[in-house]
N, C-alpha and C positions, 0 to 999 in steps of 0.2 A: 603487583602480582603478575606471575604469569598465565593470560588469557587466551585460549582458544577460540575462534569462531568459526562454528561449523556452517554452513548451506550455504547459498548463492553468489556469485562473485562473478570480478571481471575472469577471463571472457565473456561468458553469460551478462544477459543484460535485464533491464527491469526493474520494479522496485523492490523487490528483494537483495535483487544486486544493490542498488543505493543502499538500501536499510542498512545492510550490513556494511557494507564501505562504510556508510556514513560514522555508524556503531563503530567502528576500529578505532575511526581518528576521534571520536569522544574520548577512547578508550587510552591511546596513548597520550593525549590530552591530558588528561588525571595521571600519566607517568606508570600507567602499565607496559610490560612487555607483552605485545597483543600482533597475533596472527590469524589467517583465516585459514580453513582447509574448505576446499570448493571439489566440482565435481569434475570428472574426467567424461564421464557421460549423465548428463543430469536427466533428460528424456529420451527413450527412444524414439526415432523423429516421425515415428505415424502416431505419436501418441500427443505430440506438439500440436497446438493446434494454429499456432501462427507459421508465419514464414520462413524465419529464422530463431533460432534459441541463442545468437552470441551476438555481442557489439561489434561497430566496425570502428570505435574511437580509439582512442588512445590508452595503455591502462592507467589507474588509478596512482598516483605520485604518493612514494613513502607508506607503502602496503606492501607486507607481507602478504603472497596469494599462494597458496600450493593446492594444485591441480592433483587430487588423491581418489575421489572416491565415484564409483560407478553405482547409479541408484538399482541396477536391476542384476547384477552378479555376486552373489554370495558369498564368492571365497574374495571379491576382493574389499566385503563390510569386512569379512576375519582380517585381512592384511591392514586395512587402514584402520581399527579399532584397536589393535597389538602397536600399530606405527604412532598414534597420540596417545595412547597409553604410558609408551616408550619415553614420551618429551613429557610424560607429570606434571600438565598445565595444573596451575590451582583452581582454574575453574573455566568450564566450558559454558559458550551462549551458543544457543540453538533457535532458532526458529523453527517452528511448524506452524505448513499452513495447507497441510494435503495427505490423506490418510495413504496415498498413494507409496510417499515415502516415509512411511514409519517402521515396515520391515528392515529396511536399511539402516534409519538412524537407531530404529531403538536395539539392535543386533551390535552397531558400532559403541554403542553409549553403554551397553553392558560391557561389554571385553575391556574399555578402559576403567569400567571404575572398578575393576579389579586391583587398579594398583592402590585402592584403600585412600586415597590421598584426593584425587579430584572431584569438583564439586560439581553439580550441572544446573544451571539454570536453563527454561525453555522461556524463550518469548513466544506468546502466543495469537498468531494471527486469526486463526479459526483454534475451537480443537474438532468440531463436524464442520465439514466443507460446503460452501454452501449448492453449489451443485453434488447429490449424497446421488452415493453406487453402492452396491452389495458390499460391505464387508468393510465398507469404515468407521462401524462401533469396535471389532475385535481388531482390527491395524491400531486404530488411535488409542487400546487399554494396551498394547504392546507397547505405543512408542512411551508412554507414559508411565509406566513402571520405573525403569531406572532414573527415572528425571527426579534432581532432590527438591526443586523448586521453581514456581512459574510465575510469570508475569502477563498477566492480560492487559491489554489495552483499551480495553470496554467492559461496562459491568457485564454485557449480557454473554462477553467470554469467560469471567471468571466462574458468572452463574453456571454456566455450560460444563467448565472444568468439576466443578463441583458435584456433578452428577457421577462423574467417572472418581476423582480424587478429593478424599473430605477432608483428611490429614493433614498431607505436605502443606507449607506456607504457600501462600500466593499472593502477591500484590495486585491493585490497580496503578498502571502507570499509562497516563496516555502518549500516544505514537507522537513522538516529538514533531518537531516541524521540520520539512525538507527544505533546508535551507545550501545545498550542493551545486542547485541550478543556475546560479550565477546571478548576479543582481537586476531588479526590475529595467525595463526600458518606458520611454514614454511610451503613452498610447500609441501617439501618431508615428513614431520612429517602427513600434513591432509593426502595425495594419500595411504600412508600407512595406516591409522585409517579410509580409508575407502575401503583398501582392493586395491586400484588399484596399478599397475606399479608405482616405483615413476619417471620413463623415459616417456617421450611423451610430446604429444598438447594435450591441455583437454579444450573445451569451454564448458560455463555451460547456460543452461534454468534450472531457478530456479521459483518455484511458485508454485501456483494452476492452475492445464492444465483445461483450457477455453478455448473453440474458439476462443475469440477474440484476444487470448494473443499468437494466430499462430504459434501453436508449428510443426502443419502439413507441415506452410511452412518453417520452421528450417530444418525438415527430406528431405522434399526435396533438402531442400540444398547440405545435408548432401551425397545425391546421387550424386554431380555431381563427375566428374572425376577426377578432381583437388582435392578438399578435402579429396579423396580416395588415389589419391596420394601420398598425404602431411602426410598421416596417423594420419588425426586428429579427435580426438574421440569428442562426445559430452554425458557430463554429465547430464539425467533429470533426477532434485530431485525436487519433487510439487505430489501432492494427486491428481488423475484424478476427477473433478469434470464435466465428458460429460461421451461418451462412449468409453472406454478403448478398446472397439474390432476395434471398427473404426483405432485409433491409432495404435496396434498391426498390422492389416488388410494391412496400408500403410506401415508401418514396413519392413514386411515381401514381397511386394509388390515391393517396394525398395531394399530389400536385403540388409540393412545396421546395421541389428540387431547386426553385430560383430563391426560396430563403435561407440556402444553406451552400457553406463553406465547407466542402470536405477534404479534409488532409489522413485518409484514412490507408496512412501505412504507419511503419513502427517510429515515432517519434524520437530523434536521439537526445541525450541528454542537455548538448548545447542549444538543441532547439527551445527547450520546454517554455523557457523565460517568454518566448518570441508568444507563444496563446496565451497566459497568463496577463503579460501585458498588454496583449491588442482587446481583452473581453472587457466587457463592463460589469458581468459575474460571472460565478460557475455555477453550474446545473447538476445536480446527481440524481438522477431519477431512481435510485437504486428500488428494486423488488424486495430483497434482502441485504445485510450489510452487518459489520460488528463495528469495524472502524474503517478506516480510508485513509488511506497514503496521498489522496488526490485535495480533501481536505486540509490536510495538512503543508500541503505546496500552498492553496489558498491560502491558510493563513503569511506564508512568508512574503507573498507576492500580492498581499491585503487586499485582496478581491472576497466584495460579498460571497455568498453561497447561499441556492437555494438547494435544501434537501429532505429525500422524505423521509417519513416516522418509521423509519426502521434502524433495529438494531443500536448499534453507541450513535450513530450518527446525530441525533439529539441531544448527546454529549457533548460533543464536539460545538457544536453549530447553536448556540442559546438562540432560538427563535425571537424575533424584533430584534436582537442587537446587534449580531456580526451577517444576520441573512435571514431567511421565512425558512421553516417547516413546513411540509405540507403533505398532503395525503397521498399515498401511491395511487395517482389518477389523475390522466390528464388533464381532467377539464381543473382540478384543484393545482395541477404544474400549471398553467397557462394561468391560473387567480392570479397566484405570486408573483411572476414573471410579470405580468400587468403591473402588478399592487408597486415591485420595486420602480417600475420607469415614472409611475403615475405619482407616486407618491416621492419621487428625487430621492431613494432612502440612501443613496450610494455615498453620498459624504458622511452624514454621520455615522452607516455602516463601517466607515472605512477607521473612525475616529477610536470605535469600539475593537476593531482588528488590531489595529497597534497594539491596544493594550491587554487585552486576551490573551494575544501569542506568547506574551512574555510566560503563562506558563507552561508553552510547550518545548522547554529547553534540552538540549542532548546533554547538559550538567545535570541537570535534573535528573533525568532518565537515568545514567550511569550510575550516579547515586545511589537512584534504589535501585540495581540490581546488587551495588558492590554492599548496600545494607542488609539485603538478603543472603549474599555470602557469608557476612560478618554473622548472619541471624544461627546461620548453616553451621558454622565453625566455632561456636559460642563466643565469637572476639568483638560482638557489638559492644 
């Protein structure tokens, strides 16, 4: 088939940017003819809340990328909706994951399916975001109208979709595993490459620091007595996207500035392997959550995870086998965090990781989207 792939890409960086890279080369993999169309301006830059919106690596090998579309100028959704209309992909993947841009995709997604002929599937990260603003129930019934069919990656996104659309198809496929980041290192080779002890407990928060993603209630944990004890550090590597004083403020407040490794700018892609392999787990403290691309790095890079009862993330994450679940509350982060060092869970966790991951494959994944086309086209 001929595939389109609309939103984030190299320039731009992030895991949108991977998702979708990574989705290409599944895509040509299986022997499609598969492109991306990315943005020309994807945020206006007071709207960004990081430092940068683009990579400074190198781009993506054996990808089609075309720099097309402006999220916030109207006439140029009409020119680039007429422009892949014009190329009659047999079917478009989309991701959404921000009502922010849904006057744009879904304004583009109508003008092409005029040409009668292509198909659209959304993958769905959010379909409400989890930080909500005025006017993302009527953005997100825009963007969703034209779409013929979607993919969640968590029940409680499909649940979600369901509110807005009860008709169109919709699978459960879970967020495959990010396997782009290059292969594990020893422990003791990454703690040295990134300057630490190669001696100690090292838990890692990995990401972009958000609110929701409760890094505040990590540090709390991080105060209690027990973990002071244990002398276990925690590594944060993610670009602060809020206010960084606030974070230092509790820091310091806490007194646990000498338990912690901070690498708090934007991590680049050839780094990631480098925290992955120096951690002895990952930590999500998330407040809210549907799925997690940071999860799914854990699985490739078979580091336990502990995470909380929100959203798919107990999907993901089978409590006692591949990590602990636990309750949005420090003092129950800090149980687990204990329970894992005390209890040595980390070899057998890791026994149950190997063979977990095997169902997060990007075969898999492509599969069910290309069976939801087949479902779309009556050619299953």
């Amino acid at each position: 088939m001929k595939i389109v792939i609309i939103g984030t890409a190299y320039p731009f960086k992030g895991g949108l940017a991977s998702f979708n890279e990574r989705l290409a080369y599944a895509c040509q993999k299986q022997g499609h003819d598969t492109s991306i169309v990315t943005f020309r301006l994807q945020y206006p830059d007071f709207l960004f809340p990081g430092k940068t919106q683009y990579s400074d690596e190198p781009a993506p090998e054996g990808l089609s990328i075309t720099r097309l579309i402006n999220s916030v100028n109207p006439f140029n959704w009409l020119k680039a909706g007429r422009q892949i209309r014009q190329q009659a992909p047999d079917l478009i993947l989309i991701k959404y994951w921000l009502p922010f841009m849904a006057p744009c995709f879904g304004t583009i997604l109508r003008i092409v399916k005029k040409n009668r002929h292509t198909r659209i599937i959304s993958i769905l990260d959010n379909v409400l975001p989890h930080e909500k603003r005025p006017g993302d129930t009527a953005f997100t019934r825009y963007f969703l109208r034209p779409v013929d069919a979607f993919v969640g990656m968590s029940r409680e996104v499909v649940g979600d979709l369901r509110r807005f659309e009860k008709e169109k198809p919709a699978l459960l496929a879970p967020h495959p595993v990010y396997d782009n980041y290059g292969e594990p290192l020893s422990q003791t080779e990454a703690r040295r490459m990134l300057g630490l002890p190669e001696e100690g407990r090292y838990i890692l928060f990995f990401g972009y620091i958000r609110k929701y993603k409760g890094l505040d209630l990590l540090l709390e944990a991080m105060a209690d007595s027990r973990i002071r004890e244990a002398d276990i550090r925690l590594i944060v590597a993610g670009e602060y996207y809020g206010d960084q004083d606030a974070y230092d403020a509790l820091i310091d407040k806490l007194g646990i500035r000498n338990s912690l490794c901070l690498f708090t700018g934007f991590i680049p892609n050839t780094d990631v392997r480098l925290y992955f392999s120096a951690a002895d787990c990952v930590v999500q403290p998330y407040r809210t959550a549907t799925q997690s691309g940071i999860s799914q790095i854990a699985y490739h890079y078979e580091k336990p995870m502990i995470v909380t009862r929100v959203g798919g993330l107990p999907e993901i994450v089978p409590d006692g086998k591949v990590g602990f679940v636990t309750d949005v509350d420090p003092r129950a982060i800090a149980d687990a965090i204990i329970r894992f060092y005390s209890e040595d869970r980390a070899p057998a966790f890791a026994a149950h990781l190997h063979e977990e991951k095997q169902k997060y494959g990007w075969d898999y994944f492509t599969e069910c989207l290309i069976d939801l086309y087949r479902q779309l086209t009556g050619t299953a």
